[in-house]
C-alpha positions as CSV (number, residue, x, y, z in Angstrom):
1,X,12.9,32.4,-13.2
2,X,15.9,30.8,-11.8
3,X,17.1,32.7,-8.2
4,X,20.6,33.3,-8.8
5,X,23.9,31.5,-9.1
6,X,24.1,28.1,-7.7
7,X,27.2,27.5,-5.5
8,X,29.2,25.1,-4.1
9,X,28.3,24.9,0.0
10,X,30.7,22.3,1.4
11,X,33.4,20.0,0.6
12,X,32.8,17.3,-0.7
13,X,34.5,15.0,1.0
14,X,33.1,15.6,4.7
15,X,31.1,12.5,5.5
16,X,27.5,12.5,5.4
17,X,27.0,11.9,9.1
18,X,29.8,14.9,9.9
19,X,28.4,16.6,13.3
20,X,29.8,20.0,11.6
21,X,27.1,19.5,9.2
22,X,24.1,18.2,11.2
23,X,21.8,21.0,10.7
24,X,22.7,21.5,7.2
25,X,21.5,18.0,6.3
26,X,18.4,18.7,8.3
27,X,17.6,21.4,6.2
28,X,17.8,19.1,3.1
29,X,15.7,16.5,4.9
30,X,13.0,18.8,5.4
31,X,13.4,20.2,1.9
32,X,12.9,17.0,0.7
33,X,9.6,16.5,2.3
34,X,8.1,20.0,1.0
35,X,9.7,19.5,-2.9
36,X,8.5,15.9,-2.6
37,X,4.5,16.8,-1.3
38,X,4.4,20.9,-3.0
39,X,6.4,20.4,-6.0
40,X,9.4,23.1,-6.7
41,X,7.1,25.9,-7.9
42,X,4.5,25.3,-4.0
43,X,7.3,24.7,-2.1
44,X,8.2,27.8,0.2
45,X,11.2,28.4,1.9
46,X,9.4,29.4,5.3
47,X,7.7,26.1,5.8
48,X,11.4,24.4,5.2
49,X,12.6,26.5,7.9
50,X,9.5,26.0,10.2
51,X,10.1,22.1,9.5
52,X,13.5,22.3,10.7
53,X,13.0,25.0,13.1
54,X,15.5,26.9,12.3
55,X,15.4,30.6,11.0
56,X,15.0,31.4,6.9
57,X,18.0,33.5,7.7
58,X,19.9,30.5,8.4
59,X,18.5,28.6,5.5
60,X,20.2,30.9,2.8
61,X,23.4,31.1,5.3
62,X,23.4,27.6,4.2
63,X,22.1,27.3,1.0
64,X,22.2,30.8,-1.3
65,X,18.6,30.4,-3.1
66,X,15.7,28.3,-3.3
67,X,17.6,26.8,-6.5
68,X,20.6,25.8,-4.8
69,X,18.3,24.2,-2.3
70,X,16.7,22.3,-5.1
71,X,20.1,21.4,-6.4
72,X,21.9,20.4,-3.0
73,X,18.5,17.8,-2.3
74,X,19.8,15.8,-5.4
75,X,22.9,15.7,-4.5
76,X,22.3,14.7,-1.5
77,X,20.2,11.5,-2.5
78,X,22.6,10.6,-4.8
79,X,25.1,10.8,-2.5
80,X,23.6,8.8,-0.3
81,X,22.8,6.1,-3.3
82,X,26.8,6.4,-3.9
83,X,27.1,5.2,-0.6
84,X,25.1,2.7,-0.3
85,X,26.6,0.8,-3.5
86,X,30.2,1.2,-2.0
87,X,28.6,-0.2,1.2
88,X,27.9,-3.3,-0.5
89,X,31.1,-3.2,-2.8
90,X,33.6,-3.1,0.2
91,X,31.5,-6.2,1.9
92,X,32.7,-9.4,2.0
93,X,30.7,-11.0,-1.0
94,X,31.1,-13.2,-3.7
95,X,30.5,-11.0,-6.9
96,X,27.2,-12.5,-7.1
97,X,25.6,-12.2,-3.9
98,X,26.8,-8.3,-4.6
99,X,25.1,-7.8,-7.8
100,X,22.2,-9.5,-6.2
101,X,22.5,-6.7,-4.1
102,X,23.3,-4.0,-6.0
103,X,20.7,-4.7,-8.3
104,X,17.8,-5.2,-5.2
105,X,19.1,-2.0,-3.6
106,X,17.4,0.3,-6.8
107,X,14.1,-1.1,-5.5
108,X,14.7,0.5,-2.1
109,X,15.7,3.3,-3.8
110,X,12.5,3.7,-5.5
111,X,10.6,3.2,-2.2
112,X,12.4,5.6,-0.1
113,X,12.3,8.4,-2.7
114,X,9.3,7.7,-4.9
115,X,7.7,11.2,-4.6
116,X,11.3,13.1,-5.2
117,X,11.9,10.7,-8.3
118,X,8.4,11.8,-9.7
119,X,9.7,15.2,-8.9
120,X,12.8,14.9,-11.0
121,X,11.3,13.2,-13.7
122,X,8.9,15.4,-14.4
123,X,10.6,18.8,-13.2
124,X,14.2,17.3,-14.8
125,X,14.4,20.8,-17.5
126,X,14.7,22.9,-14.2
127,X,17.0,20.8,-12.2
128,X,19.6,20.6,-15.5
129,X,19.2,24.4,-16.1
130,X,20.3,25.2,-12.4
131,X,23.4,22.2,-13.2
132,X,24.2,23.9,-16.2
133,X,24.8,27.4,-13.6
134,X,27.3,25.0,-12.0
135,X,28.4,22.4,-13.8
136,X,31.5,21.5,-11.7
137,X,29.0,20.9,-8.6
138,X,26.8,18.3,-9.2
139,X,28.2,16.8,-12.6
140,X,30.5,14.6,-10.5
141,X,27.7,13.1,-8.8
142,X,25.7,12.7,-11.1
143,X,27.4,10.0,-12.9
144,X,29.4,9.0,-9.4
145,X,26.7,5.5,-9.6
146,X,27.1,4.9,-13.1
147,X,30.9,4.7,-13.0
148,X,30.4,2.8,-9.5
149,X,28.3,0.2,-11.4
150,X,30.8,0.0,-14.9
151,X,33.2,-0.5,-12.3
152,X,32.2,-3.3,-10.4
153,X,31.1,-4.9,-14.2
154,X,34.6,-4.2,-15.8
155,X,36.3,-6.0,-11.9
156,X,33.6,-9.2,-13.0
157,X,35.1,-9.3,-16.7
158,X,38.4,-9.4,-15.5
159,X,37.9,-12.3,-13.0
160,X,36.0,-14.3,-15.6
161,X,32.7,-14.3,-13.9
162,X,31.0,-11.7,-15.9
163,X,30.5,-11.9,-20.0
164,X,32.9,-10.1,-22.6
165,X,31.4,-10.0,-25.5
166,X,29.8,-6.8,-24.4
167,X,31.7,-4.3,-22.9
168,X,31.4,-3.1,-19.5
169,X,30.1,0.4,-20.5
170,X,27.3,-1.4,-22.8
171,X,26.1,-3.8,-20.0
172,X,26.4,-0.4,-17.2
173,X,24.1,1.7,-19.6
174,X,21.4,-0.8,-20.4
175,X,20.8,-2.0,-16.7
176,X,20.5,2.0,-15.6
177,X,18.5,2.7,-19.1
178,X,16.2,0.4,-18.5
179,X,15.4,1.2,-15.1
180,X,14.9,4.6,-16.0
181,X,13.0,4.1,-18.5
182,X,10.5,2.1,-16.3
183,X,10.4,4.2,-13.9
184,X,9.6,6.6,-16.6
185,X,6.5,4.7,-17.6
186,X,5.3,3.8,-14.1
187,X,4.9,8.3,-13.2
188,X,3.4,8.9,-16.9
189,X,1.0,6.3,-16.0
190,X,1.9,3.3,-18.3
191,X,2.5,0.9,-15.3
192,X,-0.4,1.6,-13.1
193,X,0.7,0.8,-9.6
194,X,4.0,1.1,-7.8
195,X,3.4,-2.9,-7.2
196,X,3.7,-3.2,-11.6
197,X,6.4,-1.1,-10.8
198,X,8.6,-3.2,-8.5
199,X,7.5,-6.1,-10.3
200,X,8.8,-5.1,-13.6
201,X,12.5,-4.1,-12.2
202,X,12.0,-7.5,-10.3
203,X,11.9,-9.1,-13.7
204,X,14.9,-6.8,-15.5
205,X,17.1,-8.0,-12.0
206,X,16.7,-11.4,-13.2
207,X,17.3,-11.0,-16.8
208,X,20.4,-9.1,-16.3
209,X,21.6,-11.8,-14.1
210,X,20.7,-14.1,-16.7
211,X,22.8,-12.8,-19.2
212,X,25.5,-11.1,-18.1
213,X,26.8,-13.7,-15.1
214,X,28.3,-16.6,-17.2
215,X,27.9,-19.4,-14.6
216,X,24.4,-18.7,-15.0
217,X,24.1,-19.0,-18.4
């Protein structure tokens, strides 16, 4: 049974690294170590606090339930992801050398966070019934990476570097499909090592360069 309401706990728009916020974030660091090793259901909210020695009072001053917990670690990965692609966006790259990276950067991803991703994908039906308690919340980051990456695809149409035949929102939804959909296969045991894994995304990297950068073609 879900604990309560989720609700938003901070602005948005403070930076990640905002001192105001610094125990906060360590909270959802050490949440994501016990969601990532115990699962949602094994995961107790003493051990978090114990991890970031902090009282349990002071984790629901923070955060109003275990479910809003759950919630904020998500949003706090994919806030981090957001960043890390507007990192690369704002360097000074050909488009290339940034799709190169873009693309490379969803292998780190799945390094960094392979225990929380097997988390989601296999405890997804909780995580979008505490979203639906809030939509407002985490919607907006939820798709913040997908319209990041249709983005910086439409910007390569419009210079002549990327193809047109397809449109931008095609090309954006087939790259993260895909991906998802291997990652998919690698946690229900399809692709039996991580090392399949990485190889497989290695290989949909160079396809998508393939066919959707035209002086490659």
């Amino acid at each position: 049974m879900l604990d309560g309401q989720v609700r938003p706990q901070c602005n948005r728009e403070v930076l990640l690294d905002n001192k105001k916020n610094d125990k906060r974030i360590l909270i959802i660091k050490k949440a994501i170590e016990e969601f990532s090793k115990y699962g949602y259901d094994n995961t107790d909210v003493d051990n978090i606090a114990k991890k970031a020695n902090v009282g349990k009072g002071t984790i629901y001053r923070y955060f109003v339930s275990k479910d809003n917990l759950f919630l904020e670690v998500f949003v706090y990965i994919i806030r981090m992801m957001t960043s890390d692609l507007k990192k690369i966006i704002d360097n000074d790259m050909c488009f290339k050398e940034k799709l190169d990276r873009m693309l490379e950067q969803s292998i780190i991803w799945l390094k960094e966070s392979d225990k929380l991703i097997k988390l989601y994908t296999f405890d997804v039906a909780r995580l979008h019934r505490i979203m639906e308690k809030n939509k407002e919340l985490p919607m907006q980051n939820k798709f913040s990476r997908y319209k990041i990456l249709k983005s910086f695809i439409e910007k390569g149409q419009n210079e002549g570097l990327v193809v047109s035949e397809v449109s931008a929102e095609a090309l954006t939804s087939m790259i993260i499909g895909s991906m998802q959909h291997s990652v998919m296969l690698y946690y229900g045991g399809y692709i039996k090592s991580f090392n399949k894994l990485e190889k497989r995304i290695r290989e949909l990297i160079e396809y998508y360069k393939r066919i959707i950068l035209k002086e490659v073609k």
